[in-house]
mmCIF file as gemmi writes it, N, C-alpha and C atoms, coordinates in Angstrom:
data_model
loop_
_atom_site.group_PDB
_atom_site.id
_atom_site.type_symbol
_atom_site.label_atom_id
_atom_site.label_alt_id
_atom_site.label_comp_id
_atom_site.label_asym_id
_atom_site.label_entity_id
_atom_site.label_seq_id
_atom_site.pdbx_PDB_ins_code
_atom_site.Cartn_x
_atom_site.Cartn_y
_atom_site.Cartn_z
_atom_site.occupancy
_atom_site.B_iso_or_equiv
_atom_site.pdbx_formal_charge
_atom_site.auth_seq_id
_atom_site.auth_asym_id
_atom_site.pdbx_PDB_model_num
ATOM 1 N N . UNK Axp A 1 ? 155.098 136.781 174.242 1 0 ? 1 A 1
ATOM 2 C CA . UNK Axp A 1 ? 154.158 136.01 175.016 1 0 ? 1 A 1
ATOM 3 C C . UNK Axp A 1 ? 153.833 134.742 174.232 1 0 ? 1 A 1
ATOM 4 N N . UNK Axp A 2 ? 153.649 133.765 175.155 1 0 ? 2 A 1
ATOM 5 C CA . UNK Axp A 2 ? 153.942 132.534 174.086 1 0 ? 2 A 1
ATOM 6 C C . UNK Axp A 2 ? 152.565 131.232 175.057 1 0 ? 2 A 1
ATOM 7 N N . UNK Axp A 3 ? 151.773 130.819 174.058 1 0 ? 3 A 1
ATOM 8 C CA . UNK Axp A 3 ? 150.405 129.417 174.955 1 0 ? 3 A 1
ATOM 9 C C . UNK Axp A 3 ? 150.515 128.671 173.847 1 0 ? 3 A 1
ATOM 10 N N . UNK Axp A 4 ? 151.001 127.634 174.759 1 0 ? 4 A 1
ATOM 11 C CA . UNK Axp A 4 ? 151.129 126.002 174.324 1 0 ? 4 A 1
ATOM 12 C C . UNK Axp A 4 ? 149.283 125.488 173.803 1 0 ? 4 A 1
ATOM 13 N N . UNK Axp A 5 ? 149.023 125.167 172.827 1 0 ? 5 A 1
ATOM 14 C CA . UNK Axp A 5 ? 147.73 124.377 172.29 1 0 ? 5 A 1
ATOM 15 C C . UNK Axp A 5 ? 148.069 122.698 172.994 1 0 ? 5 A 1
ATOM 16 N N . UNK Axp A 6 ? 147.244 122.078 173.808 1 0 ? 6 A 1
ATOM 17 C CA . UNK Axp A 6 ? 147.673 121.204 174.179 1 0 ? 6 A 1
ATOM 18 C C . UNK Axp A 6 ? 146.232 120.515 173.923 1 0 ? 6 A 1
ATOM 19 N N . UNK Axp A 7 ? 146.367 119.109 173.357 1 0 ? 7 A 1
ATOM 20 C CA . UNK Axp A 7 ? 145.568 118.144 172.623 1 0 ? 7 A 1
ATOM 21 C C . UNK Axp A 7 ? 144.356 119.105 171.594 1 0 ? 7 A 1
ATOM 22 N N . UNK Axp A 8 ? 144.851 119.594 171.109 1 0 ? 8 A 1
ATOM 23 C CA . UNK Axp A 8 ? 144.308 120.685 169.985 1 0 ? 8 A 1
ATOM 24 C C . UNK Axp A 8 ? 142.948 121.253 170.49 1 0 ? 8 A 1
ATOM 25 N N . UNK Axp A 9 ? 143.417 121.478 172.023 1 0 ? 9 A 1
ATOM 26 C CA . UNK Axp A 9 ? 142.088 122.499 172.75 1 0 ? 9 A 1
ATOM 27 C C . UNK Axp A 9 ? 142.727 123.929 172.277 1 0 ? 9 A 1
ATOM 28 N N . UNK Axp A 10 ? 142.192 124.346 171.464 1 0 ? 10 A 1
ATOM 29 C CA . UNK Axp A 10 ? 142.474 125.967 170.906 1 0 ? 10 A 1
ATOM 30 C C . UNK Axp A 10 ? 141.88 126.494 171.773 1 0 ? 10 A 1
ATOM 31 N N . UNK Axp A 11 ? 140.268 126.416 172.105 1 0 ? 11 A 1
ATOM 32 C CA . UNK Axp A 11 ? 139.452 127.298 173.121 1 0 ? 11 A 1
ATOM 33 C C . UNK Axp A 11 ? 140.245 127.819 174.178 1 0 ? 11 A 1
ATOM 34 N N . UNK Axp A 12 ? 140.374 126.632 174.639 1 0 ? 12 A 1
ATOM 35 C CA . UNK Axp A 12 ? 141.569 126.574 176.175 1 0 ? 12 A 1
ATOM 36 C C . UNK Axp A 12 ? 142.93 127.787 176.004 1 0 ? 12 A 1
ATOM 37 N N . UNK Axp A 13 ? 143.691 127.645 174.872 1 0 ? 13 A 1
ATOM 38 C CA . UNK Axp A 13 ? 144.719 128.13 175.258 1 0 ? 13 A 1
ATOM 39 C C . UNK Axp A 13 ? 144.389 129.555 174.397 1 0 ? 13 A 1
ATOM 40 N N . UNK Axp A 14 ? 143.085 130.023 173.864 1 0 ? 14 A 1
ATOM 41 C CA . UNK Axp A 14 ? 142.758 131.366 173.478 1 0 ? 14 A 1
ATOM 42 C C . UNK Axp A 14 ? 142.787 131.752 174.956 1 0 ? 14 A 1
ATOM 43 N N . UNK Axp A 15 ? 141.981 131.425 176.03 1 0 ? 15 A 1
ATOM 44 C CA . UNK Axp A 15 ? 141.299 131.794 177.43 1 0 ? 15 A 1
ATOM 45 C C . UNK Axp A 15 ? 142.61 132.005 178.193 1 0 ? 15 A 1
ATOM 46 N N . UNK Axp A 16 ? 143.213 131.445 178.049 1 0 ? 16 A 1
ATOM 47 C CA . UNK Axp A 16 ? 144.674 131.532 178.599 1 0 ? 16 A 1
ATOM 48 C C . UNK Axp A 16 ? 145.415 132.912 178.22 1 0 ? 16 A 1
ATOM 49 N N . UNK Axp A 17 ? 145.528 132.91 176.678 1 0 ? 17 A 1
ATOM 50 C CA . UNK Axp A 17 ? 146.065 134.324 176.24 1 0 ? 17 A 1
ATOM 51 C C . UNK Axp A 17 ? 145.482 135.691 176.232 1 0 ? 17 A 1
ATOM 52 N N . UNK Axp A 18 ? 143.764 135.393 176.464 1 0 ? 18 A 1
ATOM 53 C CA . UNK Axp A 18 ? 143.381 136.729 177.28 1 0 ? 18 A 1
ATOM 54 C C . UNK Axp A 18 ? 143.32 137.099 178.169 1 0 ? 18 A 1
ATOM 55 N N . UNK Axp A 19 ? 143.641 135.879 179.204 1 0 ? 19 A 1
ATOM 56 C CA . UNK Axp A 19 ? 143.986 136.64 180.123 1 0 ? 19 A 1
ATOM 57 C C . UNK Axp A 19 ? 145.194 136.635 180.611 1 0 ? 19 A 1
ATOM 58 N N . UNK Axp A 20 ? 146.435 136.052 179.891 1 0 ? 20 A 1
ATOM 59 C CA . UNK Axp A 20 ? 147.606 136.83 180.027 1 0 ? 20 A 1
ATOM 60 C C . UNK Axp A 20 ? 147.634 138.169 179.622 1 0 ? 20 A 1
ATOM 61 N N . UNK Axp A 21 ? 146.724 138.589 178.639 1 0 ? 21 A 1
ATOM 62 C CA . UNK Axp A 21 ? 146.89 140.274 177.875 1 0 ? 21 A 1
ATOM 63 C C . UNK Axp A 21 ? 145.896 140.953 178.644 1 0 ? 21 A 1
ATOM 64 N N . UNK Axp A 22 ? 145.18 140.241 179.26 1 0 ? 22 A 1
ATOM 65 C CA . UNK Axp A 22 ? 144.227 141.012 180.342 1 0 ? 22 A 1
ATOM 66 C C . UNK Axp A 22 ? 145.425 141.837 181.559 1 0 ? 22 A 1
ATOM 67 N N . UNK Axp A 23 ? 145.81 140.713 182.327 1 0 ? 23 A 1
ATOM 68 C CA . UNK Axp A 23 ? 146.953 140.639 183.066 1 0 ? 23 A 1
ATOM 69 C C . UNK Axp A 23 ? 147.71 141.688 182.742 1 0 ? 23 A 1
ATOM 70 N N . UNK Axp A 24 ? 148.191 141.945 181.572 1 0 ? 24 A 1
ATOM 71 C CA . UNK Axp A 24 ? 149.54 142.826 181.161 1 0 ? 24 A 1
ATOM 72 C C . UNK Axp A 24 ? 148.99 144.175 180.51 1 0 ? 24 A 1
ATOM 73 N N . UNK Axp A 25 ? 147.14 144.319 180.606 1 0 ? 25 A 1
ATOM 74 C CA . UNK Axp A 25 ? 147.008 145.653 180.24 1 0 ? 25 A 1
ATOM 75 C C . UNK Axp A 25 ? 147.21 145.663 178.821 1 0 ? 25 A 1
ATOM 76 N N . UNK Axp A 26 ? 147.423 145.271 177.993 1 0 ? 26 A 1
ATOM 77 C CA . UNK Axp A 26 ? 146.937 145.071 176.642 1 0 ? 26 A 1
ATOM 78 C C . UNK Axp A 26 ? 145.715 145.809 176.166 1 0 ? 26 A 1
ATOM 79 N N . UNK Axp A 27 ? 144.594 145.004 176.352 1 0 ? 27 A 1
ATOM 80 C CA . UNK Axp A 27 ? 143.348 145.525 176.386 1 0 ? 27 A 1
ATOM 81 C C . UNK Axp A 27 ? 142.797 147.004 176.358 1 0 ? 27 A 1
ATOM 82 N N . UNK Axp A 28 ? 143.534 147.096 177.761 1 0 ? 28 A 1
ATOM 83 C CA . UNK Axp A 28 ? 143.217 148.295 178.327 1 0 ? 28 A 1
ATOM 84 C C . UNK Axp A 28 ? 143.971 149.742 177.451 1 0 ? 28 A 1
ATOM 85 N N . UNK Axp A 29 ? 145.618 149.392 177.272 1 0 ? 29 A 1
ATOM 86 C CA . UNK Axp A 29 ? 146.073 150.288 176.589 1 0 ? 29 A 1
ATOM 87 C C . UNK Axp A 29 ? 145.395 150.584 175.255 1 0 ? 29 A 1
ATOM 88 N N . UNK Axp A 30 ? 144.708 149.532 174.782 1 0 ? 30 A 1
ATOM 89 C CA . UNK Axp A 30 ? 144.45 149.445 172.945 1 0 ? 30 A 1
ATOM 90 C C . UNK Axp A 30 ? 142.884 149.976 173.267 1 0 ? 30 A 1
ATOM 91 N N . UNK Axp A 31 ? 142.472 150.321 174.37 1 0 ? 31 A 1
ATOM 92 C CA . UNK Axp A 31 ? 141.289 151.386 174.174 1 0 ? 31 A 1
ATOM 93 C C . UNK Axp A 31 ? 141.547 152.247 174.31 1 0 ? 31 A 1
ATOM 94 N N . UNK Axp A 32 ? 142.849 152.668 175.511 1 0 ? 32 A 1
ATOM 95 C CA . UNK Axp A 32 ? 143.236 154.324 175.438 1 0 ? 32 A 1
ATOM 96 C C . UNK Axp A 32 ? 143.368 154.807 174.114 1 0 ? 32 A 1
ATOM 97 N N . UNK Axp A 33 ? 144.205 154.254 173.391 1 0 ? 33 A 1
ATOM 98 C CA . UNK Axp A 33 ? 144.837 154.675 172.015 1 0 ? 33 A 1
ATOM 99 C C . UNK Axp A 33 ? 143.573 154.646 170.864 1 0 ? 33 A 1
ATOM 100 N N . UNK Axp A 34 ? 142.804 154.263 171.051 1 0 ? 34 A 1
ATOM 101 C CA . UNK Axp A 34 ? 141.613 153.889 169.863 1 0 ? 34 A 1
ATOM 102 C C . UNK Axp A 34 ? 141.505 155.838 170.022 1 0 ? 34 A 1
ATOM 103 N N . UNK Axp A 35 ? 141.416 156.44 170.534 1 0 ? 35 A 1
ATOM 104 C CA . UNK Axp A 35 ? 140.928 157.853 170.566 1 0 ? 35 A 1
ATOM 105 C C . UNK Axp A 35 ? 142.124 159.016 170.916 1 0 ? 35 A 1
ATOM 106 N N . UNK Axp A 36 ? 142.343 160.045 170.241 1 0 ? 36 A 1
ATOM 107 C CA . UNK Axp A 36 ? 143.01 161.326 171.01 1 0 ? 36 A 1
ATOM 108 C C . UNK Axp A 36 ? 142.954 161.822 172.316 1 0 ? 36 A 1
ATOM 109 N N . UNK Axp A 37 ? 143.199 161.813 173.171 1 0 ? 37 A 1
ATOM 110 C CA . UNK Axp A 37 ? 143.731 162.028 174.284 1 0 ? 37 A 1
ATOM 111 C C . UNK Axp A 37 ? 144.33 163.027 174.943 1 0 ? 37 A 1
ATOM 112 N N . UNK Axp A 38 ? 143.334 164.472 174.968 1 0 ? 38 A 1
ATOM 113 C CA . UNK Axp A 38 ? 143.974 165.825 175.385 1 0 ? 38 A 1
ATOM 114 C C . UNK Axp A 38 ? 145.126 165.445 176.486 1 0 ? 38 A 1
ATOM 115 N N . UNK Axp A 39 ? 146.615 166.414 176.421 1 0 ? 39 A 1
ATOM 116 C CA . UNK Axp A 39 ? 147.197 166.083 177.297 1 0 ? 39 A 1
ATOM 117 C C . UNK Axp A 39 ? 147.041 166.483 178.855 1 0 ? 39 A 1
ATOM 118 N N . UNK Axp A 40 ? 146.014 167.235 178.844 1 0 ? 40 A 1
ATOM 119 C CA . UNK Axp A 40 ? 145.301 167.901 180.07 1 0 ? 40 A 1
ATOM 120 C C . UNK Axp A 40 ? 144.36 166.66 180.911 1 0 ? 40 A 1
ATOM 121 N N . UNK Axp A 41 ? 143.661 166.074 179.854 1 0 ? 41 A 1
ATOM 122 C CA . UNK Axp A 41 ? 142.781 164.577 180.308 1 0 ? 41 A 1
ATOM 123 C C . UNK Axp A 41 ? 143.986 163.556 180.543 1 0 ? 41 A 1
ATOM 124 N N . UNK Axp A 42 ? 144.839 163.195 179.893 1 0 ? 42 A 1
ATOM 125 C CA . UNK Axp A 42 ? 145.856 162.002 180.37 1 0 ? 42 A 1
ATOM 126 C C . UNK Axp A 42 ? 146.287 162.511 181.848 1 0 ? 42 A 1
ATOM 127 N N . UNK Axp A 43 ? 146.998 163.161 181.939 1 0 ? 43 A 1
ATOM 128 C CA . UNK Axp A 43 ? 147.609 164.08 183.51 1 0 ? 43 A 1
ATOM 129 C C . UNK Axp A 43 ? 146.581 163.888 184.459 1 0 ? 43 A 1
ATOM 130 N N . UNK Axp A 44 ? 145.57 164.193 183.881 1 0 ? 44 A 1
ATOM 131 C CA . UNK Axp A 44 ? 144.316 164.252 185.521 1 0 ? 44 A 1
ATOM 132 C C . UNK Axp A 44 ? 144.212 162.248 185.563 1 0 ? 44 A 1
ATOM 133 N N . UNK Axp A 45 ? 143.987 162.155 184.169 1 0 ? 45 A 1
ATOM 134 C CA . UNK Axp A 45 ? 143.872 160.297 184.32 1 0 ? 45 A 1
ATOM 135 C C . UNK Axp A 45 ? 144.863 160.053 185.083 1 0 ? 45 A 1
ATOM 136 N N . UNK Axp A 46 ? 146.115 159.832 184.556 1 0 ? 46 A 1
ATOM 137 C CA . UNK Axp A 46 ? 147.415 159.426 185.493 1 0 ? 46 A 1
ATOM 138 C C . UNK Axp A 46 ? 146.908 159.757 186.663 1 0 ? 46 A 1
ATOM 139 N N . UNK Axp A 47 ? 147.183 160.969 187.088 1 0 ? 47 A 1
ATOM 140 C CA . UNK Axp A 47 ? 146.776 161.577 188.844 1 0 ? 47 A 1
ATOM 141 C C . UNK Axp A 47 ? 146.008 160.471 189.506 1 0 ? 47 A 1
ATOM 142 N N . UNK Axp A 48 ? 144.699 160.378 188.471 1 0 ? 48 A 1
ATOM 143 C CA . UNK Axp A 48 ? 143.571 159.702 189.525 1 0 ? 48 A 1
ATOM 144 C C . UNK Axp A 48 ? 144.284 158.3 189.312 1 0 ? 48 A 1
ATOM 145 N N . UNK Axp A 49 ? 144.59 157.838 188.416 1 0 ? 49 A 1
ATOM 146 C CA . UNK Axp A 49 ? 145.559 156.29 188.632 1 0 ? 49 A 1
ATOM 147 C C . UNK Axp A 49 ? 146.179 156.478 189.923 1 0 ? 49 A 1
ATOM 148 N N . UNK Axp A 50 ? 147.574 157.594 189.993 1 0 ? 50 A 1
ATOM 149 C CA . UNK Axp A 50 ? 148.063 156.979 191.5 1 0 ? 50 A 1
ATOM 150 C C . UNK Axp A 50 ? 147.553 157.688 192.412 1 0 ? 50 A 1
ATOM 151 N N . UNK Axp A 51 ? 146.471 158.082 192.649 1 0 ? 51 A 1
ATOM 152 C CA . UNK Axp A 51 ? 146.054 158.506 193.872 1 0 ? 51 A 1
ATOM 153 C C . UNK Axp A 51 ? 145.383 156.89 194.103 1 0 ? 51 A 1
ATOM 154 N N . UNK Axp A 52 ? 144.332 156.413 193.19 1 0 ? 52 A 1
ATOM 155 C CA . UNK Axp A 52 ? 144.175 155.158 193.512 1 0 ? 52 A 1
ATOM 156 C C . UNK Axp A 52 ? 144.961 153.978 193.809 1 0 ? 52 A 1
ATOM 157 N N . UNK Axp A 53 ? 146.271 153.937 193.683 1 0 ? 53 A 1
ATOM 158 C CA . UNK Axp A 53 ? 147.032 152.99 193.643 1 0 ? 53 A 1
ATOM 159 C C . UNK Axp A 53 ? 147.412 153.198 195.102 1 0 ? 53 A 1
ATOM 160 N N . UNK Axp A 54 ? 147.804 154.504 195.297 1 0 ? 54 A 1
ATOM 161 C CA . UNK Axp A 54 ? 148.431 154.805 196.554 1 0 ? 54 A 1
ATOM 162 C C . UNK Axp A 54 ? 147.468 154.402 198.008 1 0 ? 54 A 1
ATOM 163 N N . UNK Axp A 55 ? 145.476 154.617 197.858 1 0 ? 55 A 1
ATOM 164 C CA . UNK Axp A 55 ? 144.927 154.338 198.495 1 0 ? 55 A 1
ATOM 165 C C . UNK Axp A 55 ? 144.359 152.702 198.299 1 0 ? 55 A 1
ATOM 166 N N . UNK Axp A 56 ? 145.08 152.079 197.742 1 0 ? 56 A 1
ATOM 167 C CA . UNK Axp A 56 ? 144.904 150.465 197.759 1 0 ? 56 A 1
ATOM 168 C C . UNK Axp A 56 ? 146.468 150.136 198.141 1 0 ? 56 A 1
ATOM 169 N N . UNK Axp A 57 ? 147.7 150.692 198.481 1 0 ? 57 A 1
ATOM 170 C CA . UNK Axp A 57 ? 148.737 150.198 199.344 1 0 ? 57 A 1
ATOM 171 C C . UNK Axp A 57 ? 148.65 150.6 200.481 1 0 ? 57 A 1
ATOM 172 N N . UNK Axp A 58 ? 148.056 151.808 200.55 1 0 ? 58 A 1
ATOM 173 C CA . UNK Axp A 58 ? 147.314 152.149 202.245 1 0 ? 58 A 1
ATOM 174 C C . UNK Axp A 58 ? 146.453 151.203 202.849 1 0 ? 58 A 1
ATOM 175 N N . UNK Axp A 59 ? 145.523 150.345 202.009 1 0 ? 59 A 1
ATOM 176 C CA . UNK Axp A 59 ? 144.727 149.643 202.913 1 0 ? 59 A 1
ATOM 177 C C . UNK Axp A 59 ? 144.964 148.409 202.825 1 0 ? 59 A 1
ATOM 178 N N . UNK Axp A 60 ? 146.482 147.904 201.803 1 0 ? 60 A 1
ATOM 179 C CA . UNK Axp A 60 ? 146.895 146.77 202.089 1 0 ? 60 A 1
ATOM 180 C C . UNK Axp A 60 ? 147.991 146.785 203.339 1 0 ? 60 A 1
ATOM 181 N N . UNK Axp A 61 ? 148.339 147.641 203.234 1 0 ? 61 A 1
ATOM 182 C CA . UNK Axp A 61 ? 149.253 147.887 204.408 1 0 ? 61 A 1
ATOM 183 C C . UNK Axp A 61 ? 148.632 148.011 205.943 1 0 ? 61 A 1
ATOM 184 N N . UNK Axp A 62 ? 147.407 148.544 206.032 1 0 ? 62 A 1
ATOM 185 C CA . UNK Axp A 62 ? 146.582 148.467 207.319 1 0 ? 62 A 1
ATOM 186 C C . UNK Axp A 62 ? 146.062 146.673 207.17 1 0 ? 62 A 1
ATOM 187 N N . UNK Axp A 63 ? 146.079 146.625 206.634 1 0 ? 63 A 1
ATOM 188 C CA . UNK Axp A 63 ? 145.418 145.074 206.425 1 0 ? 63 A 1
ATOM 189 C C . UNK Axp A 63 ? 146.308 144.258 206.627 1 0 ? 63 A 1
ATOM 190 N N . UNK Axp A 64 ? 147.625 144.058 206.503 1 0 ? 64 A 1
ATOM 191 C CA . UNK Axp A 64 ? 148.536 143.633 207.062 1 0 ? 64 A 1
ATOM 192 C C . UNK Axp A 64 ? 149.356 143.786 208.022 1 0 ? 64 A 1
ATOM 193 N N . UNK Axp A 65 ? 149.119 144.282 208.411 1 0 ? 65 A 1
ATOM 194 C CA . UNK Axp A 65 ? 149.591 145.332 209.804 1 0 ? 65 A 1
ATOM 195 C C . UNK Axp A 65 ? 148.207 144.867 210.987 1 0 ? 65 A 1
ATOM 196 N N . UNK Axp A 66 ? 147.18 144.363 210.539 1 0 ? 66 A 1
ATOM 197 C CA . UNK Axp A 66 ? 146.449 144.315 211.253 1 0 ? 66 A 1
ATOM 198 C C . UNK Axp A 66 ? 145.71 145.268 212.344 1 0 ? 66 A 1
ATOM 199 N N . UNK Axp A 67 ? 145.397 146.62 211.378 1 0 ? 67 A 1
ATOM 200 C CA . UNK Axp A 67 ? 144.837 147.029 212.582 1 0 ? 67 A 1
ATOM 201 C C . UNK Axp A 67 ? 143.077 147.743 212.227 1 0 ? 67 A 1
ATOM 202 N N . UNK Axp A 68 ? 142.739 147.006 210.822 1 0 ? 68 A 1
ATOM 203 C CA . UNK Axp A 68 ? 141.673 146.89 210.698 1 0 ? 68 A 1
ATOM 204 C C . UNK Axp A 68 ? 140.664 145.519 211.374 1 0 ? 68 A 1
């Protein structure tokens, strides 16, 4: 992953690279891992991940489909 510093605005292109690593889950993975992680708790996590994923392509799909 790579941000151009352009007229030596550092601020700018920090804001940029968090939220490219925002974007790509970075963040997010480097809190899972800060702690142990029964493999019984990851499995139900995952689960509830794609059950949620699956009910946000359901209601993009009614939403495009138009029949909300």
């Amino acid at each position: 992953m790579q941000v151009s510093v352009r007229d030596n605005n550092v601020d700018q292109a920090l804001r940029v690279l968090k939220k490219k690593l925002q974007r790509e889950g970075v963040f997010r993975e480097m809190k899972l891992k800060q702690h142990f992680e029964k493999p019984s708790e990851k499995k139900a996590r995952q689960q509830a991940e794609a059950i949620r994923r699956a009910r946000k392509a359901a209601r993009k799909r009614l939403e495009r489909e138009g029949v909300m």
